[in-house]
C-alpha positions as CSV (number, residue, x, y, z in Angstrom):
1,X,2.1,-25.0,-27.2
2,X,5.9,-23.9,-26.6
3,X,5.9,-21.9,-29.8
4,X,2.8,-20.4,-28.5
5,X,4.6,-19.4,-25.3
6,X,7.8,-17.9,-26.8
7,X,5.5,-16.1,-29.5
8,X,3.1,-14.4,-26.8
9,X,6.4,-13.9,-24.4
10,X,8.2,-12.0,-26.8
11,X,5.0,-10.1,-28.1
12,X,4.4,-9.2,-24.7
13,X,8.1,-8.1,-23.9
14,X,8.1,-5.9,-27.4
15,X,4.8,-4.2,-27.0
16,X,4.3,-3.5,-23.1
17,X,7.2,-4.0,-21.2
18,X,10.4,-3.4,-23.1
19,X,9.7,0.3,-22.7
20,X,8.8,-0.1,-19.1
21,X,12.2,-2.1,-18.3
22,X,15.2,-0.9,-20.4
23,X,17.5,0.7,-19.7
24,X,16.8,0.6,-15.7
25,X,16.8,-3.4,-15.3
26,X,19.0,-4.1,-18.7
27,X,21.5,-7.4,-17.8
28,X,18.8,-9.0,-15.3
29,X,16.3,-11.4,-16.4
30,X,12.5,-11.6,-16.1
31,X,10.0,-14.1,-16.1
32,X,6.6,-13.4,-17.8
33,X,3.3,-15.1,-17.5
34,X,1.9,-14.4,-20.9
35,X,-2.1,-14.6,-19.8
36,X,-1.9,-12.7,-17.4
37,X,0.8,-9.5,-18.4
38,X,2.5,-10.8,-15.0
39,X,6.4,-10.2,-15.0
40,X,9.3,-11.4,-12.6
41,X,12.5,-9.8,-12.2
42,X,15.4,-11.1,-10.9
43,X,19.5,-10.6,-10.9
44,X,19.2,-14.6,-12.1
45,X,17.2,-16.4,-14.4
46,X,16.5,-19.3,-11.2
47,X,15.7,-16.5,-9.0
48,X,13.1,-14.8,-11.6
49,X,11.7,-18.6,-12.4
50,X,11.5,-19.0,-8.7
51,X,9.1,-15.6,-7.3
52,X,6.9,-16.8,-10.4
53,X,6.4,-20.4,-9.3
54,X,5.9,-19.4,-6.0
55,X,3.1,-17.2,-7.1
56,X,1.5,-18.8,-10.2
57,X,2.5,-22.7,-9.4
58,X,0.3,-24.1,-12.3
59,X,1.9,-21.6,-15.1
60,X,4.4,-21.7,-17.4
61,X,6.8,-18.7,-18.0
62,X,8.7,-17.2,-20.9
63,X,12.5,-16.0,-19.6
64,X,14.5,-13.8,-21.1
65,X,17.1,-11.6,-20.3
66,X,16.4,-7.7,-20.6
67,X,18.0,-5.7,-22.8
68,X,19.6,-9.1,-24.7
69,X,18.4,-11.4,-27.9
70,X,19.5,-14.3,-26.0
71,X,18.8,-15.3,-21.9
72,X,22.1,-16.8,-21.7
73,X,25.4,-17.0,-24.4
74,X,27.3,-20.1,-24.3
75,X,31.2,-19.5,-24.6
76,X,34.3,-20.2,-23.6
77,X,37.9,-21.5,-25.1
78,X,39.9,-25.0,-25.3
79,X,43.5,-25.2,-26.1
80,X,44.7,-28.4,-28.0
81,X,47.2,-30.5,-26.7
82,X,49.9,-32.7,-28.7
């Protein structure tokens, strides 16, 4: 059912809204409610997942950020010590 999800969030994203979105909102992320077409945006990816539970309570949600493969990157650097 997951797959499912991602499949018919990113289908969704591609065909419909990607045009609609980019460039305007690129960098902020949006929650989609695949059934229904329904989209949140939000400067975070807790805020986006927030205004769509609080409207669709039973649903689940595809995130992504727009404009980006990826909703989030992990990174970051370690020096070794001897």
């Amino acid at each position: 059912m997951r797959d499912d999800l991602v499949e018919r969030g990113e289908r969704l994203y591609k065909e419909k809204l990607k045009d609609e979105l980019e460039p305007e909102h690129t960098g902020r992320y949006v929650a989609i409610e695949p059934e229904s077409g329904k989209y949140f945006l939000d400067d975070t990816g807790t805020g986006a997942l927030a205004a769509a539970h609080r409207e669709m309570p039973n649903h689940l949600f595809y995130l992504m950020r727009v404009g980006y493969q990826t909703a989030d990157a992990l990174g970051g650097y370690a020096s070794r010590i001897r």
